[in-house]
C-alpha positions as protocol buffer text, in pm:
chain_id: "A"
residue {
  index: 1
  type: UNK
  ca { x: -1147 y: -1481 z: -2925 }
}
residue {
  index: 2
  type: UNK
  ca { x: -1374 y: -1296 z: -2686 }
}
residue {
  index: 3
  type: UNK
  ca { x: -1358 y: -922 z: -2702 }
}
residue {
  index: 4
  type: UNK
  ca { x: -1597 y: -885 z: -2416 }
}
residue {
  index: 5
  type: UNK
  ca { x: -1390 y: -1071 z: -2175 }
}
residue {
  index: 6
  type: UNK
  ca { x: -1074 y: -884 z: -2281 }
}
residue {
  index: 7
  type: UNK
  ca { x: -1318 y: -538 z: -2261 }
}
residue {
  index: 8
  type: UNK
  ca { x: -1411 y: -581 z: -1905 }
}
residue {
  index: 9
  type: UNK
  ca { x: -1050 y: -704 z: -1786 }
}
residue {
  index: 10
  type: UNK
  ca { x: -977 y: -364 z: -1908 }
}
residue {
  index: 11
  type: UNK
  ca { x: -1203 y: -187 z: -1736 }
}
residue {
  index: 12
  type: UNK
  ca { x: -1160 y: -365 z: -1423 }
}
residue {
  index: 13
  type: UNK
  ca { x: -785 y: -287 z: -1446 }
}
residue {
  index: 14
  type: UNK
  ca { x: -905 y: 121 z: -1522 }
}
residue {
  index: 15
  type: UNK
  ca { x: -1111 y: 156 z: -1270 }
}
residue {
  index: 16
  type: UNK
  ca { x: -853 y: -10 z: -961 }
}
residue {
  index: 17
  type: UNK
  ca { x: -637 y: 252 z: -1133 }
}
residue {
  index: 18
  type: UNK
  ca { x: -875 y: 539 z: -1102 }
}
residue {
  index: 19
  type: UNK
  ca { x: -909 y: 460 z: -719 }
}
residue {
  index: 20
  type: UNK
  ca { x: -528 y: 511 z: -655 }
}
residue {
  index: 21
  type: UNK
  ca { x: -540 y: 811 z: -784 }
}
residue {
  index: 22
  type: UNK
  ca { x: -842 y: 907 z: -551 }
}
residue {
  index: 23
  type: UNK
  ca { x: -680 y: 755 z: -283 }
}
residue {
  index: 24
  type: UNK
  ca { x: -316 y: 960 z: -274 }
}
């Protein structure tokens, strides 16, 4: 298992979610 991986998938995921909310 490879926490990091799983940790940055995560924050990838946050962050496109963080720009649709900026965008409406």
């Amino acid at each position: 298992m490879n926490q990091q991986v799983d940790i940055e998938k995560y924050l990838e995921e946050f962050r496109s979610e963080i720009e649709n909310l900026n965008k409406s």
